[in-house]
C-alpha positions as CSV (number, residue, x, y, z in Angstrom):
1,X,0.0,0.0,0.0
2,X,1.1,3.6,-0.8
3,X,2.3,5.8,2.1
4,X,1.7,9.3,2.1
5,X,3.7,11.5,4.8
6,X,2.3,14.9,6.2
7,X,4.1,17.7,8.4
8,X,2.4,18.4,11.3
9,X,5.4,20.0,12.7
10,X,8.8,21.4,10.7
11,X,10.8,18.4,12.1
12,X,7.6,15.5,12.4
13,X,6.5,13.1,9.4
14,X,3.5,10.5,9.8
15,X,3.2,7.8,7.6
16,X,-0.5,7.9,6.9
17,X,-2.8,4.7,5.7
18,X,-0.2,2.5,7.2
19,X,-2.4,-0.2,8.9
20,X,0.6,-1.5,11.5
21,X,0.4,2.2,13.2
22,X,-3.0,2.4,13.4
23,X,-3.0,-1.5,15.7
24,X,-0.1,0.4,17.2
25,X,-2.4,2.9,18.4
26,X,-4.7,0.4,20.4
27,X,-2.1,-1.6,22.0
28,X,0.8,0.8,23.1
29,X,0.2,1.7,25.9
30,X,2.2,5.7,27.8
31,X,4.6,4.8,29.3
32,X,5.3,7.8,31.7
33,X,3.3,10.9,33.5
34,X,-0.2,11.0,34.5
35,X,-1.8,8.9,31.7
36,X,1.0,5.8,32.3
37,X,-0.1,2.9,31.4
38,X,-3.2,4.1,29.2
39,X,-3.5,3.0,25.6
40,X,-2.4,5.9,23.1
41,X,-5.5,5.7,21.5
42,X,-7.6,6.0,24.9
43,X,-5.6,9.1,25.7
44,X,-7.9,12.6,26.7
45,X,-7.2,14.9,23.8
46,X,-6.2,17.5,25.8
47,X,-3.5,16.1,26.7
48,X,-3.1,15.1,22.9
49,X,-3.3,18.7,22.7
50,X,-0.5,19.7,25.2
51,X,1.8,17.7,23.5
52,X,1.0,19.2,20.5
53,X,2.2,23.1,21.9
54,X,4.6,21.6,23.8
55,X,6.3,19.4,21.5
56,X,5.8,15.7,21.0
57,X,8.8,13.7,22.1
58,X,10.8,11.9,19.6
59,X,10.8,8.6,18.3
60,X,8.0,5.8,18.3
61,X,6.1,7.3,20.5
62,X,6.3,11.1,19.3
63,X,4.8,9.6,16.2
64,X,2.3,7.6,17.7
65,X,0.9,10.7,19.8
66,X,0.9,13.1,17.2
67,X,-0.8,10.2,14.7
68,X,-3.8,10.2,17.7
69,X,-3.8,13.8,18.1
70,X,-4.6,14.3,14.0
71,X,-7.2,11.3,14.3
72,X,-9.1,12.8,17.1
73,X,-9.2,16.8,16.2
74,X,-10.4,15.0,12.8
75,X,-12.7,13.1,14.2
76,X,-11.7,10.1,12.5
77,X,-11.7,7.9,16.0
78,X,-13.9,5.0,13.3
79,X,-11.1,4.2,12.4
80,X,-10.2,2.7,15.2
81,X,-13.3,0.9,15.7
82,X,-13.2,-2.1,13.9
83,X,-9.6,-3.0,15.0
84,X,-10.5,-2.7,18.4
85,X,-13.3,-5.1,17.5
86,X,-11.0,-7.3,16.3
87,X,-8.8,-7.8,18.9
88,X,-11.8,-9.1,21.7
């Protein structure tokens, strides 16, 4: 499948359409702060949102948070759906 890549910030690419990151999204779980041990996709967006003026931290999980943040200000949290179905 095709990947498409988007800025969101100068320095931060997403792969979009890339199925592995989306099941990423369900299963990784923060892994410091407040929300530790909550599944990225479960995550308030507000606090999406912080990270977003505040920077998103590098790596796997920079991506993953910034990929949740531009699904849930999109209101594209469906697409989440039927993988979480899936894994019951």
């Amino acid at each position: 499948m095709p990947h498409r890549c988007t800025n969101i910030a100068p320095s931060l690419k997403i792969e979009i359409l890339d199925p592995e990151i989306l099941t990423e999204l369900i299963a990784f779980k923060m892994p410091y702060g407040k929300y530790k041990g909550v599944i990225i996709a479960d995550l308030p967006v507000f606090y999406l949102e912080w990270f977003a003026t505040q920077g998103f931290p590098k790596g796997k999980l920079g991506m993953l948070l910034a990929t949740m943040y531009e699904i849930k200000i999109n209101g594209l949290d469906y697409l989440l759906k039927p993988l979480r179905q899936q894994g019951k």
